[in-house]
py3Dmol code that shows the C-alpha trace and the ligand (Angstrom):
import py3Dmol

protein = """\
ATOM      1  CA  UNK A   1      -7.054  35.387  15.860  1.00  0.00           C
ATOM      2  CA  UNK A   2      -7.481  31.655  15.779  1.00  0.00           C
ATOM      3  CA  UNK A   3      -4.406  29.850  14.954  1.00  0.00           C
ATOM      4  CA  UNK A   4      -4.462  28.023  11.132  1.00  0.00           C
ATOM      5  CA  UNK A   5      -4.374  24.564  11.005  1.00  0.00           C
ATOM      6  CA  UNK A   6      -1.649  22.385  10.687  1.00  0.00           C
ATOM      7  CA  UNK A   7      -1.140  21.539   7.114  1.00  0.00           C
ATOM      8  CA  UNK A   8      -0.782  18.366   5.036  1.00  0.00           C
ATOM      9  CA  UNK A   9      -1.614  16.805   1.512  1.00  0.00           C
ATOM     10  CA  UNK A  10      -1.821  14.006  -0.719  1.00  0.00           C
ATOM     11  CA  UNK A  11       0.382  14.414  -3.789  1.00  0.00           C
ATOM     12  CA  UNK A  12      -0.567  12.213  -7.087  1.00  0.00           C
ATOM     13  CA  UNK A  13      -1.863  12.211 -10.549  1.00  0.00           C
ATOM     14  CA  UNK A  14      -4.618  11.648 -10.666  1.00  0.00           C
ATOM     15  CA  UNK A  15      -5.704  12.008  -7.262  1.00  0.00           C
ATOM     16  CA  UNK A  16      -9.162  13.229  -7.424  1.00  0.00           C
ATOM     17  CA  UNK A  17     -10.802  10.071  -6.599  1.00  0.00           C
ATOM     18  CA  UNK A  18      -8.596   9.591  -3.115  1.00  0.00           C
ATOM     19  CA  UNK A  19     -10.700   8.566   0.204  1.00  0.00           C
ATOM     20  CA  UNK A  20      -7.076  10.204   1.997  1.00  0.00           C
ATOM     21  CA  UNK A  21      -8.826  13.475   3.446  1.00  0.00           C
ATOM     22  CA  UNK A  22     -11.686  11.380   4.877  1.00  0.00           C
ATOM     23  CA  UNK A  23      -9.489   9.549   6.686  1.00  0.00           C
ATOM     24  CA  UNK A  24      -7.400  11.505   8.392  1.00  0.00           C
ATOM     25  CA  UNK A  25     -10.411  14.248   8.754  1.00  0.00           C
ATOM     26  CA  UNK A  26     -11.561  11.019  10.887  1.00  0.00           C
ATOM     27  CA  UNK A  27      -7.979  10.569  12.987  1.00  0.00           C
ATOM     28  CA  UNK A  28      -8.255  14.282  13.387  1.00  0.00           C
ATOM     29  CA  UNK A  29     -11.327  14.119  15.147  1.00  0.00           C
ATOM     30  CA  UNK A  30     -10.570  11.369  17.343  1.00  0.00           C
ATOM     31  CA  UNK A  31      -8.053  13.958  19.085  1.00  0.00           C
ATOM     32  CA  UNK A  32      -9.576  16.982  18.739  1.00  0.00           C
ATOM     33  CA  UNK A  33      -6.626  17.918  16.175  1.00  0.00           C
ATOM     34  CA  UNK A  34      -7.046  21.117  14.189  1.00  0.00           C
ATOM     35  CA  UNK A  35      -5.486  20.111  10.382  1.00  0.00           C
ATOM     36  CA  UNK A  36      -6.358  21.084   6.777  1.00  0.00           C
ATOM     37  CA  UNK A  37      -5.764  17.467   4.173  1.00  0.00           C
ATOM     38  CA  UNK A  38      -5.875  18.596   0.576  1.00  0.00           C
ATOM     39  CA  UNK A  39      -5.643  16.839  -2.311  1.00  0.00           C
ATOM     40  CA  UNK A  40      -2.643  17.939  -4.831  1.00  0.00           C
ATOM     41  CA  UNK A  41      -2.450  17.080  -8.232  1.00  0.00           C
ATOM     42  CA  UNK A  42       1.004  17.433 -10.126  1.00  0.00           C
ATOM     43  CA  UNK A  43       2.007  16.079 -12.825  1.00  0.00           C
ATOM     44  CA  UNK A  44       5.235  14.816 -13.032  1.00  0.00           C
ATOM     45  CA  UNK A  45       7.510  17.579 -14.407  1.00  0.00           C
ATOM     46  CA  UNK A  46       5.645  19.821 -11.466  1.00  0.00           C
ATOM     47  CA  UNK A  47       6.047  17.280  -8.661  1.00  0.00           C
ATOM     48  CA  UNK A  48       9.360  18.490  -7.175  1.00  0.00           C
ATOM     49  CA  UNK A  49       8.785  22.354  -7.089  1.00  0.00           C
ATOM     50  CA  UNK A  50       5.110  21.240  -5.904  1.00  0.00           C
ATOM     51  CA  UNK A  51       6.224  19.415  -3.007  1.00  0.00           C
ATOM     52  CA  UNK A  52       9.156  21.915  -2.038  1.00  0.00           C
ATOM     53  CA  UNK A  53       7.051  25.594  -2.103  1.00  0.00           C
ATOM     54  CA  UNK A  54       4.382  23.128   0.342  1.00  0.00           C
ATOM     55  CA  UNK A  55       6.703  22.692   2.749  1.00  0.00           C
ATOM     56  CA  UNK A  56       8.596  25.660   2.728  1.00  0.00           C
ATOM     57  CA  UNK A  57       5.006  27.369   3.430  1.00  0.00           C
ATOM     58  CA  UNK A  58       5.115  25.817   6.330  1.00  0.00           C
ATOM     59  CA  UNK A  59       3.478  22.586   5.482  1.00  0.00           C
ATOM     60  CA  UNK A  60       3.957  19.421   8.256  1.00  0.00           C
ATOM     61  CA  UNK A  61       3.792  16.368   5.819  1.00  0.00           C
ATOM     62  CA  UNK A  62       2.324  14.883   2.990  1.00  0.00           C
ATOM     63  CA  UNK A  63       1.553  11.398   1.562  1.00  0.00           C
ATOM     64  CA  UNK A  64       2.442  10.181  -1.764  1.00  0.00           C
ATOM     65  CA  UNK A  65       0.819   8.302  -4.121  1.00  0.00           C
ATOM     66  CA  UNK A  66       0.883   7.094  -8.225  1.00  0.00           C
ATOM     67  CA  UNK A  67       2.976   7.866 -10.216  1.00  0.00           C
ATOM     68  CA  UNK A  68       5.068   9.752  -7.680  1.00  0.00           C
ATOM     69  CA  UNK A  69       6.915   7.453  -4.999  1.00  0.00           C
ATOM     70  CA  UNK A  70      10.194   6.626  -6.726  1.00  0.00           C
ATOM     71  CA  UNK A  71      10.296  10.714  -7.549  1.00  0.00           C
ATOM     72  CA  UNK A  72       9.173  11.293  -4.007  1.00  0.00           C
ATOM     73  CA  UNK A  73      11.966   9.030  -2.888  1.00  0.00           C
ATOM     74  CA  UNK A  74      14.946  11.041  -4.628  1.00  0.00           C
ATOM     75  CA  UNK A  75      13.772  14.555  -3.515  1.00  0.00           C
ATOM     76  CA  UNK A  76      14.239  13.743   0.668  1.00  0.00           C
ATOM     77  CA  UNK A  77      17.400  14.422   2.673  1.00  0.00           C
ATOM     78  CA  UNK A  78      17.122  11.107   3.895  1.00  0.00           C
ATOM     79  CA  UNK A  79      15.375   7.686   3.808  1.00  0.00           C
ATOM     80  CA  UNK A  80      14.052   5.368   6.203  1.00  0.00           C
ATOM     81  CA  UNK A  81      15.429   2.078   6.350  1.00  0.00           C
ATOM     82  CA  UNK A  82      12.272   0.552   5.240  1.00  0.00           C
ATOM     83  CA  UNK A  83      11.591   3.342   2.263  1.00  0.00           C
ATOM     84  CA  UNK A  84      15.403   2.645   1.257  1.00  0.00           C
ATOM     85  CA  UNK A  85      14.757  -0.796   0.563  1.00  0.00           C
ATOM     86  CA  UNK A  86      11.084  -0.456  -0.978  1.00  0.00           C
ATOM     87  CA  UNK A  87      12.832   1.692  -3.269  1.00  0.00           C
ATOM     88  CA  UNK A  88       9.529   4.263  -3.025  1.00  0.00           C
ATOM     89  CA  UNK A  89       8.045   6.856  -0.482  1.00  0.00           C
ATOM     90  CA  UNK A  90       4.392   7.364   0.350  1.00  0.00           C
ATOM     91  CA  UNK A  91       5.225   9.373   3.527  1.00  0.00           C
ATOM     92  CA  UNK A  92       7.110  12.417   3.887  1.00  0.00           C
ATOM     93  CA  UNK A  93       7.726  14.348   7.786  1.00  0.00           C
ATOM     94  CA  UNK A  94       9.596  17.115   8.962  1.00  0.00           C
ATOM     95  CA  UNK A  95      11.007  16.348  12.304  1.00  0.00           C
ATOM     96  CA  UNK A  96      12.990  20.184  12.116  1.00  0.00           C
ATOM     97  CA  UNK A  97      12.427  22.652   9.736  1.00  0.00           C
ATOM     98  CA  UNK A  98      15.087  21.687   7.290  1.00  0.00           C
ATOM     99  CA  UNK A  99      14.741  18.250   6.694  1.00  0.00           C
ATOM    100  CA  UNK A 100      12.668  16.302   4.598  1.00  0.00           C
ATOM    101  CA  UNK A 101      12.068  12.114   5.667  1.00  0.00           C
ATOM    102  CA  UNK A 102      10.913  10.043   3.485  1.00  0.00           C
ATOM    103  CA  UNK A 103       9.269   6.949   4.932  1.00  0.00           C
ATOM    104  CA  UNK A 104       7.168   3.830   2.886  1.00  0.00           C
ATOM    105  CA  UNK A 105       4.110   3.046   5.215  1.00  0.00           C
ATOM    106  CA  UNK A 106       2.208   0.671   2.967  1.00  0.00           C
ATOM    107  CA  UNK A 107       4.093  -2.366   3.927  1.00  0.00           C
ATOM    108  CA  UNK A 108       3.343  -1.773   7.371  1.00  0.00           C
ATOM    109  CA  UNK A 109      -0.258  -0.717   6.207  1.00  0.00           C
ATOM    110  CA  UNK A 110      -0.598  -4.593   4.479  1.00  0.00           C
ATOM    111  CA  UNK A 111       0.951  -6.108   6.857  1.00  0.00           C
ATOM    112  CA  UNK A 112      -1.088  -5.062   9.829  1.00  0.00           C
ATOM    113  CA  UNK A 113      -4.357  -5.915   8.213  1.00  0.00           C
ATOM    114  CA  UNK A 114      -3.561  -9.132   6.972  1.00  0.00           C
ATOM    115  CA  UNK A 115      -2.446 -10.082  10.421  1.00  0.00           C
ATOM    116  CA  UNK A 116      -4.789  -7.690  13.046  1.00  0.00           C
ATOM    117  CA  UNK A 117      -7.492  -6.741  11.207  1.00  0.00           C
ATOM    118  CA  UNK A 118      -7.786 -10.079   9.512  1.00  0.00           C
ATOM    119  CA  UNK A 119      -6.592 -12.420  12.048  1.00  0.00           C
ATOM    120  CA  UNK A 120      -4.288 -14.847   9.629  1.00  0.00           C
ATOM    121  CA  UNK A 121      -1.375 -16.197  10.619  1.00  0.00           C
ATOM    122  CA  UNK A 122       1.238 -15.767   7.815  1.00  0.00           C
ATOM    123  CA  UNK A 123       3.759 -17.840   9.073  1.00  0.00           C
ATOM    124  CA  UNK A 124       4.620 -21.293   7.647  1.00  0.00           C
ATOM    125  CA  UNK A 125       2.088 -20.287   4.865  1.00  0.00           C
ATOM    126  CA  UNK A 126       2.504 -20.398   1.062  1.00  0.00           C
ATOM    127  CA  UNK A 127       2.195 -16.674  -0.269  1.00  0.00           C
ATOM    128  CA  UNK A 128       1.747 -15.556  -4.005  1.00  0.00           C
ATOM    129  CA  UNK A 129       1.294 -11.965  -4.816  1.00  0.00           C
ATOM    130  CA  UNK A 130       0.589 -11.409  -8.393  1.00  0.00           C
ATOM    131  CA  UNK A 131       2.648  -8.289  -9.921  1.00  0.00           C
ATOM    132  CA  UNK A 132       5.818  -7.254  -9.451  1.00  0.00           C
ATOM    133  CA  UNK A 133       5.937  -3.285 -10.142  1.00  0.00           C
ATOM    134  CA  UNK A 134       6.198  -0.559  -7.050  1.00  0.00           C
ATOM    135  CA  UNK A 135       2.917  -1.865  -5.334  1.00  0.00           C
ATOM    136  CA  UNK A 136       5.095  -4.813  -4.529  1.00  0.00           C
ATOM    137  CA  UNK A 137       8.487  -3.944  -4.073  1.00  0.00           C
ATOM    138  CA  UNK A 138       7.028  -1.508  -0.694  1.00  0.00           C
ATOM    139  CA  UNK A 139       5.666  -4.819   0.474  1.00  0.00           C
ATOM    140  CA  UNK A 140       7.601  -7.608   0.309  1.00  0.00           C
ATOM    141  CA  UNK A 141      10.111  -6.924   3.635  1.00  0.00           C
ATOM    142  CA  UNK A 142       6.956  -7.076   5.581  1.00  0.00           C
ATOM    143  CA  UNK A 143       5.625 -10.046   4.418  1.00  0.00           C
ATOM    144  CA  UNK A 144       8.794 -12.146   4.466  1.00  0.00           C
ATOM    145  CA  UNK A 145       8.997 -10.587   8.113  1.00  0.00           C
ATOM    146  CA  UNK A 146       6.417 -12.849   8.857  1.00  0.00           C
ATOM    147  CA  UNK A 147       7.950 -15.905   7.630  1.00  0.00           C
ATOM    148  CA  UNK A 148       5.963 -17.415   4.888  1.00  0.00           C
ATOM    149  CA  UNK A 149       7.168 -20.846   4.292  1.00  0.00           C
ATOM    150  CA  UNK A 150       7.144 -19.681   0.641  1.00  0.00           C
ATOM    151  CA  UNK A 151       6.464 -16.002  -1.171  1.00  0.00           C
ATOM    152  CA  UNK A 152       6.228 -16.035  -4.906  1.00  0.00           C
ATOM    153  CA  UNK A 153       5.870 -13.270  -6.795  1.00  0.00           C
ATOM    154  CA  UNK A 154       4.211 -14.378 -10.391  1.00  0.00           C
ATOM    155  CA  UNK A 155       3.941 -11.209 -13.603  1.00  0.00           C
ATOM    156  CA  UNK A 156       2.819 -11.090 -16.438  1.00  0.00           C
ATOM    157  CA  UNK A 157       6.736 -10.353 -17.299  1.00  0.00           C
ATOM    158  CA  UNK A 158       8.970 -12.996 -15.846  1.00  0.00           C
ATOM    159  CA  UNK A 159      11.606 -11.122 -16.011  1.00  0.00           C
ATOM    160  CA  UNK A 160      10.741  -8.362 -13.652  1.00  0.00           C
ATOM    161  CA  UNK A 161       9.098 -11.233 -10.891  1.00  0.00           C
ATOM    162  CA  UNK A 162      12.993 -13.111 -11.102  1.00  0.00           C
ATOM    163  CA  UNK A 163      14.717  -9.482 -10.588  1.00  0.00           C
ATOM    164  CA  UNK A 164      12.543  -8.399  -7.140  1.00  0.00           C
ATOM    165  CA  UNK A 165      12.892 -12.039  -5.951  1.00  0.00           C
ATOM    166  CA  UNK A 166      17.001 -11.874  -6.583  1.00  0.00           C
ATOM    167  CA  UNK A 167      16.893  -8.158  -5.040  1.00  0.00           C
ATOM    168  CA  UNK A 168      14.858  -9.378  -1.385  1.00  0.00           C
ATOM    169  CA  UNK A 169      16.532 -13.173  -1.063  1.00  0.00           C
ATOM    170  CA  UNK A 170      18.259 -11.648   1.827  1.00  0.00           C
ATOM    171  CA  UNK A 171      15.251 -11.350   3.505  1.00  0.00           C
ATOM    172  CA  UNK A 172      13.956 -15.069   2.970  1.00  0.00           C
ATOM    173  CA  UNK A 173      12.687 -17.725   0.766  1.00  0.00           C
ATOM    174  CA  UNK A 174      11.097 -15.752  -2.257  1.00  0.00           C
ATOM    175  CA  UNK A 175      10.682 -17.616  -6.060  1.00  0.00           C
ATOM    176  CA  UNK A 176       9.461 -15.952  -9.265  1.00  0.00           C
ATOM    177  CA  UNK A 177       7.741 -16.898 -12.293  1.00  0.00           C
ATOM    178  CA  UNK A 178       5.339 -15.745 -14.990  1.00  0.00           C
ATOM    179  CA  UNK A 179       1.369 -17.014 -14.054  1.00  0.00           C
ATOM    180  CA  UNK A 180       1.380 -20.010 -15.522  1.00  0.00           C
ATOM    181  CA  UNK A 181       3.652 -22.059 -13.605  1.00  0.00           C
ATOM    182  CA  UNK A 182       2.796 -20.323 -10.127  1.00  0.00           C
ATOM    183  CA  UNK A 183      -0.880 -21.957 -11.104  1.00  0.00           C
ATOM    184  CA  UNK A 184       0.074 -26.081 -10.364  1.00  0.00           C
ATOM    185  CA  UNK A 185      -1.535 -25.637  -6.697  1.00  0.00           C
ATOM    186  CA  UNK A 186      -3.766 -23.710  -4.855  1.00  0.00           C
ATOM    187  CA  UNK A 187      -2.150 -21.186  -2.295  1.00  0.00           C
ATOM    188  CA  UNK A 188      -2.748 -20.207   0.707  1.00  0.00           C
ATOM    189  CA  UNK A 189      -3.170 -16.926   0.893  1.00  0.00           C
ATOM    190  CA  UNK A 190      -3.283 -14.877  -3.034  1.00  0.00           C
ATOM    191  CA  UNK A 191      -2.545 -11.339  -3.030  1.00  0.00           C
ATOM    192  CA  UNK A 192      -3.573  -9.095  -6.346  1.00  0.00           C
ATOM    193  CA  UNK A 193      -0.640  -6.280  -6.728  1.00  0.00           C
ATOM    194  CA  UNK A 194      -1.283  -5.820 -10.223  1.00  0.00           C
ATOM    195  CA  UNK A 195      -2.663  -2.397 -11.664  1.00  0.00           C
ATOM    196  CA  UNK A 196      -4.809  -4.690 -13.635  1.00  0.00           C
ATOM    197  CA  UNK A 197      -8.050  -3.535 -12.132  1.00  0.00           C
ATOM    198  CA  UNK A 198      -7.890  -0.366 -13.255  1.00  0.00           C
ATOM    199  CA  UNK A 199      -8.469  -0.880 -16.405  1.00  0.00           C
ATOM    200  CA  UNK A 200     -11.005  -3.783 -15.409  1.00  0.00           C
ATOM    201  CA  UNK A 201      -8.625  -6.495 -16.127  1.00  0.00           C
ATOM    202  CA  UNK A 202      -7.675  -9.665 -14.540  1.00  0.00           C
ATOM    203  CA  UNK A 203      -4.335 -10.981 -14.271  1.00  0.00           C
ATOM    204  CA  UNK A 204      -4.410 -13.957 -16.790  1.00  0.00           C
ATOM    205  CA  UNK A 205      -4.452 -16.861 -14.211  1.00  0.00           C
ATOM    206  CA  UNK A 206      -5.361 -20.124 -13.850  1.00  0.00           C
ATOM    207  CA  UNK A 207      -8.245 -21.098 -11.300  1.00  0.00           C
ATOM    208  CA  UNK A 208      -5.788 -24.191 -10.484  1.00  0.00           C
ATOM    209  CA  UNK A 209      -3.839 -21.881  -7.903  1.00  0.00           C
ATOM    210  CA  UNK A 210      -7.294 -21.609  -5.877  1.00  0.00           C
ATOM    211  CA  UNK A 211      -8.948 -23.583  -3.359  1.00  0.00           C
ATOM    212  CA  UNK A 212     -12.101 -22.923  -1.183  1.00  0.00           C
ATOM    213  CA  UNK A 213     -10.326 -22.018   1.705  1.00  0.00           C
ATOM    214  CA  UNK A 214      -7.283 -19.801   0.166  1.00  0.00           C
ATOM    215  CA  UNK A 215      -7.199 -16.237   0.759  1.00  0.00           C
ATOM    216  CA  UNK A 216      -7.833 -13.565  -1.864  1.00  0.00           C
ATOM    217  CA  UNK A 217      -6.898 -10.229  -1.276  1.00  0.00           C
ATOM    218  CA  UNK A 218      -6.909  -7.271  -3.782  1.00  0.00           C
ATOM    219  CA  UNK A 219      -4.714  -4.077  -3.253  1.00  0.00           C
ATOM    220  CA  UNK A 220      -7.624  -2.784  -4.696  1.00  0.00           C
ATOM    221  CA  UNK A 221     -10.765  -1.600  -3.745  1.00  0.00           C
ATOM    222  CA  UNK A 222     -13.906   0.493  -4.719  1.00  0.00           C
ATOM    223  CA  UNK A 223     -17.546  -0.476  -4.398  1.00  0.00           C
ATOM    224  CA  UNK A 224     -18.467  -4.352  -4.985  1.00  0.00           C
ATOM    225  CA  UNK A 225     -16.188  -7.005  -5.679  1.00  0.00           C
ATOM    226  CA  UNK A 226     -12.908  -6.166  -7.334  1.00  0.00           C
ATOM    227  CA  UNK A 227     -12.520  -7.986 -11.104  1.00  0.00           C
ATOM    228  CA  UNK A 228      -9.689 -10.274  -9.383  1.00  0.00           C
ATOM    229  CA  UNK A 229     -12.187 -11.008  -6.735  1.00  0.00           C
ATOM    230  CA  UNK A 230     -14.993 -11.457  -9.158  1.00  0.00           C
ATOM    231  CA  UNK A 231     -12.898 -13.542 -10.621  1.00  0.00           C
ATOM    232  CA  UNK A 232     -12.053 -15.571  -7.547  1.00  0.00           C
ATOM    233  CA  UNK A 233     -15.333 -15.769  -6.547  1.00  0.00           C
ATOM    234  CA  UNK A 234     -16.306 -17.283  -9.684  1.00  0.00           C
ATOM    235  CA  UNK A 235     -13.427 -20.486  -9.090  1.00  0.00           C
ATOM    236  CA  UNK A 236     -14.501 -21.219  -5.551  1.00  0.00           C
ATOM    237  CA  UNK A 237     -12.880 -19.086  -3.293  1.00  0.00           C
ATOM    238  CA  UNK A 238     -14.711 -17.649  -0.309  1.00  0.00           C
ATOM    239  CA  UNK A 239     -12.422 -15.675   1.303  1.00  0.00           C
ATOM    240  CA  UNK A 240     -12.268 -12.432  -0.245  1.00  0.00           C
ATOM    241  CA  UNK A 241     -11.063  -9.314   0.901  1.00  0.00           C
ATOM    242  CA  UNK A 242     -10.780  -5.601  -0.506  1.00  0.00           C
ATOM    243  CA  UNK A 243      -7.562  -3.145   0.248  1.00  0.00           C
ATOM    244  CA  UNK A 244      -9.602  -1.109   2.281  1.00  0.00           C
ATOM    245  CA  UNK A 245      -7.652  -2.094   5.257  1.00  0.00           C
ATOM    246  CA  UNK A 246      -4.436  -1.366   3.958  1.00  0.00           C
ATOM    247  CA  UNK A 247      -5.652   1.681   2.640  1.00  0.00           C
ATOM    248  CA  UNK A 248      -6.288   2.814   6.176  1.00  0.00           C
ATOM    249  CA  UNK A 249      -3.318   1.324   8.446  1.00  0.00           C
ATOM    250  CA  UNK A 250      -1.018   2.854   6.052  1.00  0.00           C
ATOM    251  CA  UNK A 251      -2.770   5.960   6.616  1.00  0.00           C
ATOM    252  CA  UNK A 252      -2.483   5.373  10.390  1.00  0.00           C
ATOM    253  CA  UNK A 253       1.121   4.780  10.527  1.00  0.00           C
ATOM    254  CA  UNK A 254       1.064   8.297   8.316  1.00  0.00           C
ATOM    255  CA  UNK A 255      -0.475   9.878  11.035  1.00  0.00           C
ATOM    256  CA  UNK A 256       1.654   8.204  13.930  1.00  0.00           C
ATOM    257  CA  UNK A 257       4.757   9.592  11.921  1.00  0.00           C
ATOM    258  CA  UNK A 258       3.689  13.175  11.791  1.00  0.00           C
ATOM    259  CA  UNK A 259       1.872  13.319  14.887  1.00  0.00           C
ATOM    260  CA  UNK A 260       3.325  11.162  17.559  1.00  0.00           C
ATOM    261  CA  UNK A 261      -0.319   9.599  17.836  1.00  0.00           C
ATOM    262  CA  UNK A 262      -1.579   5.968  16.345  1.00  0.00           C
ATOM    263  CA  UNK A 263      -5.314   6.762  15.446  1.00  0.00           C
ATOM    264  CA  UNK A 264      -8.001   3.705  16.281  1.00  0.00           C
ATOM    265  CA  UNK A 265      -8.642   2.626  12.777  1.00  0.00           C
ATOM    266  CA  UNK A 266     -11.737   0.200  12.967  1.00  0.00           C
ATOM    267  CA  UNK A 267     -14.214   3.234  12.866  1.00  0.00           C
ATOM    268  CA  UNK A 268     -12.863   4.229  10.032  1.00  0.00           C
ATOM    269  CA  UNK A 269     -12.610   1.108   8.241  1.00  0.00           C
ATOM    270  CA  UNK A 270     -15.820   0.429   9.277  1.00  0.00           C
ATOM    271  CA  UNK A 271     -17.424   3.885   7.533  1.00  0.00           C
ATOM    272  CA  UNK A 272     -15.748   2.950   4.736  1.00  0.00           C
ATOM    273  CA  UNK A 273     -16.922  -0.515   4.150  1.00  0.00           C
ATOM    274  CA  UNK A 274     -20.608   0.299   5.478  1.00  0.00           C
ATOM    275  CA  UNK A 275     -22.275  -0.230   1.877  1.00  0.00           C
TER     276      UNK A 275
END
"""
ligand_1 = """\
31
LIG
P 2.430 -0.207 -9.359
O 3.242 0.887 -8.751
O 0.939 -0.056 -9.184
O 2.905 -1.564 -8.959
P 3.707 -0.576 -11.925
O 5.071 -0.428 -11.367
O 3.380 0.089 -13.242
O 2.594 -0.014 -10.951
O 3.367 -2.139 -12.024
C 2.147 -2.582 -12.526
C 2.077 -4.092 -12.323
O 0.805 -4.565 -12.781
C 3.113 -4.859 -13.132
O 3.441 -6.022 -12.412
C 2.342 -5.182 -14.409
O 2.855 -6.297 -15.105
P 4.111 -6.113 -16.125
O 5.331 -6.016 -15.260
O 4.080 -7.354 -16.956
O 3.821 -4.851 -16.888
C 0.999 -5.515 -13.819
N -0.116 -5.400 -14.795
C -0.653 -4.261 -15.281
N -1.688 -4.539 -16.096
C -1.815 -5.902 -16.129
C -2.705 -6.826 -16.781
N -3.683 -6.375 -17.588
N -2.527 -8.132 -16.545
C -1.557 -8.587 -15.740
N -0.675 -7.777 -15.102
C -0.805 -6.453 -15.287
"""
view = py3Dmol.view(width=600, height=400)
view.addModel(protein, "pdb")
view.setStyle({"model": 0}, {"cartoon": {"style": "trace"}})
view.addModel(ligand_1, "xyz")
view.setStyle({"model": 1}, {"stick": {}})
view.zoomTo()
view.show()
């Protein structure tokens, strides 16, 4: 009898809509590995039980995703250094039987396509990422790794922007604010953490922080431009990218974790942005 195929899942709510089994289906095929991605919706009073009975049927890993990660992150025996500071899992191995890891990818996942995929240079440059919710605590370490000359992290609520910044000042120069006053000059490079495009919106910003040559990129993605992208568009900016990249090198470093193996990601990034 063939042997079954090693098994791992994507854990959310909602999670329907997820691109995560096409991509690793793709890794998978690039070595000829035999495994079974599935898509697992649990709400949140399910999510513990849901995650344990997977791997105690024998399950190898699973990725996280909204509104899970902080949950995700008190349910492992232990925490990466990185996930311990992000606060948040979106990775979960079993290098035995008996323990559960809990690792945070997406920094990583950012990080490498801002600086491989896209080519920039980070350091020495003036960073604002709009947000300041889970999406951003996972990626600030990697970013300040880089050594922005600045990283400022505008919300909508002050408050929460002034309490990441005081949490990662250990890490290098970061400075919070609400939109408005992160708007006085155009940045360098703009990031979009918000959860504002889901619901279509744009984060309440001034076109002042753009110029032609900054770089917009959205967390975000789906099919044409993003609304904070639309919206960039419309003040100038030409340099406009979608998440699809971080979608798929956090995905990659998923793989590499579970597998031993670091998938070539460019075919699948370039599948996914054909259309
Ligand atoms: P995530 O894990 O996706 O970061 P989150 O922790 O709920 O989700 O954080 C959502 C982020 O999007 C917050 O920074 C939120 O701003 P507030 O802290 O002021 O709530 C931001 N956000 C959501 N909808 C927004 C909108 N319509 N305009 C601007 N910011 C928005």
């Amino acid at each position: 009898m063939a042997e079954a195929p090693d098994r791992y899942a994507l854990f959310g709510h909602p999670v329907m809509h997820s691109w995560s089994p096409f991509i690793h289906g793709m890794f998978a095929q690039q070595f000829d590995h035999d495994i079974q991605y599935r898509l697992i919706d649990a709400t949140a009073d399910r999510f513990r039980k849901a995650v344990i009975d997977f791997f105690v049927e024998g399950g190898r890993g699973i990725n996280v995703t909204v509104p899970h990660k902080q949950a995700a992150a008190e349910l492992v025996n232990e925490l990466t250094p990185r996930a311990e500071r992000a606060g948040a899992v979106n990775t979960i191995y079993v290098p035995d039987s008996t323990t559960l890891i809990g690792d945070n990818t997406d920094g990583a996942g950012l990080a490498k396509d801002l600086t491989v995929n896209l080519g920039l240079m980070l350091h020495g440059r003036r960073i604002l990422i709009l947000g300041a919710g889970g999406a951003v605590r996972g990626v600030l370490a990697p970013l300040l790794r880089q050594r922005p000359s600045v990283l400022h992290i505008a919300n909508r609520t002050p408050a929460r922007a002034e309490d990441l910044a005081g949490e990662f000042a250990d890490l290098g120069k970061v400075a919070a604010s609400g939109f408005a006053s992160a708007a006085a000059q155009p940045w360098d490079l703009i990031i979009n953490a918000t959860s504002a495009s889901l619901t279509g919106d744009v984060p309440e910003f001034e076109g002042s922080a753009l110029a032609p040559e900054t770089v917009c990129y959205d967390m975000s993605y789906g099919h044409g431009d993003t609304p904070f992208l639309r919206w960039a568009r419309a003040h100038g900016a030409t340099m406009l990218h979608k998440g699809w990249g971080m979608l798929v090198e956090q995905a990659a470093e998923a793989y590499f974790l579970w597998r031993g193996v670091r998938p070539d990601t460019r075919p699948v990034l370039d599948a996914l942005t054909a259309n």
